[in-house]
C-alpha positions in Angstrom: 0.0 0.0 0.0 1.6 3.6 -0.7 1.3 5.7 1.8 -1.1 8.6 1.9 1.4 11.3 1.2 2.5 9.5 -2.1 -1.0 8.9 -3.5 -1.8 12.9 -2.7 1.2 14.0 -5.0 0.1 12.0 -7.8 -3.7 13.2 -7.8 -2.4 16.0 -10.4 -1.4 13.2 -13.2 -4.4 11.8 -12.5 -7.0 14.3 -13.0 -5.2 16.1 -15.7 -4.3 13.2 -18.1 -6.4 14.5 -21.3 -7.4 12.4 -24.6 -7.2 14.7 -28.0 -9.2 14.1 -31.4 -8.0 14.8 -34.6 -8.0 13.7 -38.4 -6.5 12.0 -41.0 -6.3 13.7 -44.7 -9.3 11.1 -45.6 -11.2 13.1 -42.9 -12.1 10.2 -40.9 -11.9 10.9 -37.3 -9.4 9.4 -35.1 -10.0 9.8 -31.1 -6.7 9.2 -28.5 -5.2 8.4 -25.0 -8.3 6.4 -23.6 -7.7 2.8 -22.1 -7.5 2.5 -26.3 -6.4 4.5 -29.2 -10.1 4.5 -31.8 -11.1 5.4 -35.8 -14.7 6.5 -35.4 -14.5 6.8 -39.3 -16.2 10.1 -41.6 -19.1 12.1 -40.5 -21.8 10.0 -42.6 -21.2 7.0 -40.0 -20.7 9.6 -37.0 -24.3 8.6 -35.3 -23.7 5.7 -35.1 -19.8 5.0 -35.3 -18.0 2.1 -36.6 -15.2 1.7 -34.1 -11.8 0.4 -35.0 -9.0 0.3 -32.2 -5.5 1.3 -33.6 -2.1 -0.3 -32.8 -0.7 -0.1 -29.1 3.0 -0.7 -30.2 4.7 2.4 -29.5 1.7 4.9 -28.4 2.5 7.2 -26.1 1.8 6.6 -22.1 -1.0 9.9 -22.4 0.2 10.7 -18.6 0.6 14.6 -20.1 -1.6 17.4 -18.7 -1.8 19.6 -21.8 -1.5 17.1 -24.8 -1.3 18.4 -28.0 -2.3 16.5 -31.6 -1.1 18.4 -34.3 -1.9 17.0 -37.8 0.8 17.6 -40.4 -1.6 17.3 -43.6 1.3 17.1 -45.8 2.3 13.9 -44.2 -1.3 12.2 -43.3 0.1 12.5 -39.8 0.3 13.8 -36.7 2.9 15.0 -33.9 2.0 14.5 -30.4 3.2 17.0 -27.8 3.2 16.4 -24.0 1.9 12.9 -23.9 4.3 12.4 -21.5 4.6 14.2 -18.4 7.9 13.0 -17.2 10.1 14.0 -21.1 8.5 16.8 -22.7 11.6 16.2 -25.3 9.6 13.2 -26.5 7.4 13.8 -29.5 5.6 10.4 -30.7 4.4 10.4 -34.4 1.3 8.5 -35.4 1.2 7.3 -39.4 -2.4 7.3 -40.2 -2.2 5.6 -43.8 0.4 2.5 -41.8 -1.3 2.5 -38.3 1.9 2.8 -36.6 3.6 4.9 -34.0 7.2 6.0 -33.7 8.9 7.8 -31.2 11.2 11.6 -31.9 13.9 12.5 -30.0 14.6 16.4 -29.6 16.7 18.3 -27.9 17.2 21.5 -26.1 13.3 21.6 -25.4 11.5 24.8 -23.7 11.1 24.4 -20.3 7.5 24.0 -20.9 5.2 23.8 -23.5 3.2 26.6 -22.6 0.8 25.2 -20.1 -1.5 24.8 -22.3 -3.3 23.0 -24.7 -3.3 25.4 -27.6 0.3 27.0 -27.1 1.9 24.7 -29.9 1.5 25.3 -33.8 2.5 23.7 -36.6 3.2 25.4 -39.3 1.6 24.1 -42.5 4.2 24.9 -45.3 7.4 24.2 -43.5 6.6 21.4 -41.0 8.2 23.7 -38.2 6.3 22.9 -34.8 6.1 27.0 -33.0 6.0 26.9 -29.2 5.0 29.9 -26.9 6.2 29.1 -23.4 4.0 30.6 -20.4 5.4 33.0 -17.5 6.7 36.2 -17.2 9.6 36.4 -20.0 8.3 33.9 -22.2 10.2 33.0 -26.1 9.0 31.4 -28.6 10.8 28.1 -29.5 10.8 26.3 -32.6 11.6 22.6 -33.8 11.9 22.0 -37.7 10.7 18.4 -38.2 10.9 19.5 -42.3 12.9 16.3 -43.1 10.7 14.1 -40.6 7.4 13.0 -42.5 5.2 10.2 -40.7 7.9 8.6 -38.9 11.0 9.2 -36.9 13.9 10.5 -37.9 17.0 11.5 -36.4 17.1 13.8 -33.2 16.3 17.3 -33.7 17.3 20.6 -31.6 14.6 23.0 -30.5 16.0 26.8 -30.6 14.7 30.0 -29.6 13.2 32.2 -32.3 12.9 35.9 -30.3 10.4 37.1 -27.6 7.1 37.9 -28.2 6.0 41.9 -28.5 3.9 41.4 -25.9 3.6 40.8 -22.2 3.2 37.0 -20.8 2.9 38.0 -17.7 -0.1 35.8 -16.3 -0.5 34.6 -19.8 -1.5 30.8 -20.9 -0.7 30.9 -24.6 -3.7 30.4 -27.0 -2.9 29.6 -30.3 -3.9 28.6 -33.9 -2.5 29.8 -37.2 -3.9 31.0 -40.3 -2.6 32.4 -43.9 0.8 31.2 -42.3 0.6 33.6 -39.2 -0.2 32.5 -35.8 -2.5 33.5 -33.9 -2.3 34.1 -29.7 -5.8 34.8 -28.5 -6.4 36.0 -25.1 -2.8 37.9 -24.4 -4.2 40.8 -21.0 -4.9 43.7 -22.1 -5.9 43.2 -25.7 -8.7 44.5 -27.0 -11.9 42.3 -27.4 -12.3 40.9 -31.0 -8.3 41.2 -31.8 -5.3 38.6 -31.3 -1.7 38.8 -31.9 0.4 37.8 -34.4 3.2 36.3 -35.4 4.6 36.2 -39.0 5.7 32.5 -39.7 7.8 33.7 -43.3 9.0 37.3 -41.9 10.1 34.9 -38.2 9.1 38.3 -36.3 5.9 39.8 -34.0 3.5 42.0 -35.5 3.7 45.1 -33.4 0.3 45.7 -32.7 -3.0 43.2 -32.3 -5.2 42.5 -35.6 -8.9 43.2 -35.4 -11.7 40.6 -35.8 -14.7 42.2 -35.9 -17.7 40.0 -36.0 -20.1 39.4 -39.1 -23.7 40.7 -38.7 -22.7 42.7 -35.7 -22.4 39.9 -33.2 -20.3 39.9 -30.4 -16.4 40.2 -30.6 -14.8 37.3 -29.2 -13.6 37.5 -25.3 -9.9 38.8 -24.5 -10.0 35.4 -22.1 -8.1 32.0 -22.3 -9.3 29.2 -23.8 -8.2 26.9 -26.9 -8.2 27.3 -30.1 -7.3 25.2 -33.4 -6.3 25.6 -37.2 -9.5 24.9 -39.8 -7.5 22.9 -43.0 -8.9 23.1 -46.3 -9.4 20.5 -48.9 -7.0 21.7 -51.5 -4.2 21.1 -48.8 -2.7 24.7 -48.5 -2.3 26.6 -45.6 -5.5 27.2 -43.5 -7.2 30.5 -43.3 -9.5 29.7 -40.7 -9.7 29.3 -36.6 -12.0 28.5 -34.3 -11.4 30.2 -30.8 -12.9 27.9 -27.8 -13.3 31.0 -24.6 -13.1 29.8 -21.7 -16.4 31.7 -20.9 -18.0 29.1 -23.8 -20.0 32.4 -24.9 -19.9 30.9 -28.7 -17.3 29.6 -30.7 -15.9 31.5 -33.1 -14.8 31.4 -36.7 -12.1 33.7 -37.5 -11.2 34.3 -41.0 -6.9 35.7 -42.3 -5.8 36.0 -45.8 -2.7 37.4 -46.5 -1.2 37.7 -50.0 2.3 36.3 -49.5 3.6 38.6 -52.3 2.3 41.8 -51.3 0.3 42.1 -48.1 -2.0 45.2 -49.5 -3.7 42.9 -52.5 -6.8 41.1 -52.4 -5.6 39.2 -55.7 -6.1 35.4 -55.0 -8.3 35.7 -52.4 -9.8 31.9 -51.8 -13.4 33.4 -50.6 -15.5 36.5 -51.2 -12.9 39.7 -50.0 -15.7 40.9 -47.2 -14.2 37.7 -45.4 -10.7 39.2 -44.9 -9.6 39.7 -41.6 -13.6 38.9 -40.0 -15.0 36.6 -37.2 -18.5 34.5 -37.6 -20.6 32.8 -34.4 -21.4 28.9 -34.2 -22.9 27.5 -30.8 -20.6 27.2 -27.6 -19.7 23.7 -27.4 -22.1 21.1 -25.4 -19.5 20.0 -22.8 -18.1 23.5 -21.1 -14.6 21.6 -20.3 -11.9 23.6 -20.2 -9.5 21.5 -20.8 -11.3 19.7 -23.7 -9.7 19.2 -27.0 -10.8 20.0 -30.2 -10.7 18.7 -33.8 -11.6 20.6 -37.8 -12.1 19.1 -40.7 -12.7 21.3 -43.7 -16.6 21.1 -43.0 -16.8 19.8 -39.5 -15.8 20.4 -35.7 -15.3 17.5 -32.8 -14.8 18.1 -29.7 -13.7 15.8 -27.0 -14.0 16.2 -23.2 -11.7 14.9 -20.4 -13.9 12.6 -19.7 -13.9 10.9 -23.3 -17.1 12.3 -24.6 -17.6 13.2 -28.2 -19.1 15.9 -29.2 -19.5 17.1 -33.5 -21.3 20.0 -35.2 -21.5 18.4 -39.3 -21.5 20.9 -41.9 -20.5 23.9 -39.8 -18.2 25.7 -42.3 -19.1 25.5 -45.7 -16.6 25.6 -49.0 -17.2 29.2 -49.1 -15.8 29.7 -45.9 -19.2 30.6 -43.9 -20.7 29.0 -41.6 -23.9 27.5 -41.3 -27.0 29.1 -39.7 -28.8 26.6 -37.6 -25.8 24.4 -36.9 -25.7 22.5 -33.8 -23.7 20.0 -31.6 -24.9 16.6 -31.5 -23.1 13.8 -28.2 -21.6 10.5 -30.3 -22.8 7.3 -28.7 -19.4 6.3 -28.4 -17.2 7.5 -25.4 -13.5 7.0 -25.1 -13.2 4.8 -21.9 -10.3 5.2 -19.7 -9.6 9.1 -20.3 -8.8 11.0 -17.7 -12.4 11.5 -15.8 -13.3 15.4 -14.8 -11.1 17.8 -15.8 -10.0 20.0 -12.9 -11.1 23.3 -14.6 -14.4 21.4 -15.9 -17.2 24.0 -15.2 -20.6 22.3 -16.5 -21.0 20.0 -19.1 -24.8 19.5 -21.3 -26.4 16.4 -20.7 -28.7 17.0 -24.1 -27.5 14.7 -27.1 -28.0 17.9 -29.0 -27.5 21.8 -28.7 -28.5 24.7 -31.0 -27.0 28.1 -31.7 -30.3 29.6 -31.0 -29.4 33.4 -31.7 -26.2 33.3 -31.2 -25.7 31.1 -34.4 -25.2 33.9 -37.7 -25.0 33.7 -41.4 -21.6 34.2 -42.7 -22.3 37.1 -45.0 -22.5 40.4 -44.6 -21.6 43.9 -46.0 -19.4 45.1 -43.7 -16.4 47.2 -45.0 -14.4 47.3 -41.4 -11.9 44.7 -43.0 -8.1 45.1 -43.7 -6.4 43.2 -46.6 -3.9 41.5 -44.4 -1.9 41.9 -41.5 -0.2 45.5 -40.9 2.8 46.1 -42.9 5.1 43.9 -44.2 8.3 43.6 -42.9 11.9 42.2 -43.5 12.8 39.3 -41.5 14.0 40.2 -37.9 16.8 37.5 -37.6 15.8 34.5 -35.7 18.6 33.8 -32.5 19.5 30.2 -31.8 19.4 29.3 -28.2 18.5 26.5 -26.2 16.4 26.1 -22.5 16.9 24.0 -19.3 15.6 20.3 -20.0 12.7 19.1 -18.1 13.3 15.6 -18.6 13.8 14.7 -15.3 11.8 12.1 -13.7 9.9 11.6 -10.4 10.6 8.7 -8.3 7.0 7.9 -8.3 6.3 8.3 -12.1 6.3 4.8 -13.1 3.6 4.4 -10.2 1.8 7.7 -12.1 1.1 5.9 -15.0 0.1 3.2 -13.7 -2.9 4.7 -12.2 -3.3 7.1 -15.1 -6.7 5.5 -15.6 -8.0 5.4 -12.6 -11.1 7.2 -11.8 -11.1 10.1 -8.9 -13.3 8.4 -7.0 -11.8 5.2 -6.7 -8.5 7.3 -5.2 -10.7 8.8 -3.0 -12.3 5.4 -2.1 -8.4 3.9 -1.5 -7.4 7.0 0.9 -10.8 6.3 2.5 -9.5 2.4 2.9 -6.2 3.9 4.9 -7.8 6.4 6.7 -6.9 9.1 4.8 -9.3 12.1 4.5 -9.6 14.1 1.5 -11.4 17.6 1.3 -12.3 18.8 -2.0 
């Protein structure tokens, strides 16, 4: 029997350990980190999913409190951050096409990965992974996996790129990218309906936020954490769309950037109508208000999956001409992923309804509105990126093989063991 003290300090792994959704390039839906790794297949078979459990050999322990899934469309893969708590250096690929893990070694990682769930981007074009660590002083790290496709290669170095031109004081990085700049939603003190940017082919910080304003005169999205994730397209270039998750679960919200990468003042080769540039359109709040839920696009489509393993999808939110739907809705899969990591710690309230509605808040994506920019605020030539490297944080706790172990286990069967010692636990 462990003692008390030892079963207290691993209640943190415990409740935290998250599952992640995400797609392959086929657009079937994969989910991941549950007592199983799952294909629920496309979103015709969605309500009532065919269930196929995917290879063990090689998947990572999902012990990690802010995972990270991060297809690589050019590849049909996807690059897994943070599954495991005791190496963030360890980066486990999954081959969609093959079935198959296999493990990356890096070097020189951040000391964190930004505490957070949406902190990590990966750049469509280059196959650079972009990191935003959290605390006061934060840099942006980057790891170019350009010669790794969907498996392993050899090790690669992470190295600083600069410091952000904002403060990250009290910030927990938000990110998602579009028109090859990423995104950081939520940074204090920024106003409502605007983010900040950085400019992946330039490697430097736009020097002031971007404005969002909302189609149809809905309401700009909150300057709040929350996540946020990448919408790809089915013509394989870089996205131009995001959905940001608040915290607050107002709405979620659809936020369209183009940029022309030959002259940022041009409309010319615009994928969409030009009224879209530089705008943000309203779908419903998701049905499970998780806040450490994780979140999945395909060009049409948006999953969502809680830390308790329930599945959430709105079909059909986005259409091929970038607006979204009117009257689209989230709808709970019959399938759940057993063995996630039960109630997330910041959980707030989740819907019990199999189905949820944008009601108002739900708008049609077009609209006359001439408060739009072409593109992001100047061009500008490249500040030089600096090489650097960070202290590890590979270093193991003597109880983390027990902390995987009981990864699984649900809260209340700890609580019922401390009861069994006489332990007494106040929540």
């Amino acid at each position: 029997m462990l003692p008390i003290l030892t079963l207290l300090s691993l209640i943190p792994s415990l409740v935290f350990a998250v599952p992640c959704v995400q797609f392959d390039t086929n657009w079937d839906l994969y989910a991941f980190g549950g007592n199983e790794d799952v294909k629920l297949g496309n979103s015709s078979s969605w309500s009532q999913p065919s269930v196929t459990p995917l290879s063990t050999s090689g998947r990572p322990p999902w012990t990690g409190q802010y995972t990270q899934c991060l297809q690589s469309q050019y590849n049909n893969a996807m690059y897994v951050l943070g599954a495991d708590d005791s190496d963030l250096s360890k980066i486990y690929i999954y081959n969609f096409a093959e079935d198959s893990w296999s493990l990356q070694d890096t070097s020189a990682e951040p000391s964190n990965l930004g505490m957070s769930r949406s902190a990590s981007v990966l750049d469509h074009d280059t196959n650079v992974i972009f990191t935003l660590t959290s605390g006061s002083g934060a840099s942006l790290y980057q790891l170019d996996l350009s010669t790794i496709q969907a498996t392993a290669g050899s090790s690669q170095a992470w190295s600083a790129v600069e410091n952000p031109s904002f403060s990250t004081s009290g910030y927990t990085p938000v990110a998602a990218e579009a028109s090859n700049h990423i995104h950081y939603f939520g940074v204090p003190d920024t106003a409502a309906g605007s983010a900040d940017l950085f400019v992946v082919h330039y490697a430097y910080f736009q020097p002031t936020p971007q404005s969002y304003p909302t189609l149809n005169g809905g309401e700009a999205f909150p300057d709040s954490g929350g996540q946020a994730i990448n919408v790809p397209n089915e013509a394989n270039n870089a996205p131009d769309q995001m959905v940001f998750f608040p915290n607050d679960f107002s709405n979620s919200y659809v936020v369209t950037h183009w940029t022309n990468p030959g002259s940022y003042n041009s409309t010319s080769g615009v994928p969409f109508a030009t009224d879209l540039i530089n705008t943000t359109q309203i779908l419903p709040a998701p049905s499970s208000q998780d806040q450490q839920a994780s979140y999945a696009a395909s060009p049409t489509d948006l999953v969502q999956i809680d830390t308790a393993g329930n599945i959430y999808y709105m079909t059909n939110a986005i259409s091929s001409s970038y607006t979204v739907q009117s009257g689209a809705s989230w709808t709970k899969m019959s399938y759940q992923l057993v063995g996630s990591g039960g109630s997330g710690g910041n959980t707030t309230s989740s819907s019990s309804s199999t189905s949820m509605t944008g009601g108002s808040s739900s708008t049609t994506g077009t609209s006359g509105s001439s408060e739009t920019s072409a593109g992001a605020s100047g061009s500008k030539t490249s500040g030089a990126a600096s090489s650097g490297t960070s202290k590890s944080s590979s270093s193991t706790s003597g109880a983390a093989g027990v902390s995987a172990s009981l990864g699984r286990w649900d809260l209340a069967g700890v609580v019922m063991t401390f009861a069994a010692v006489g332990g007494v636990i106040l929540l």
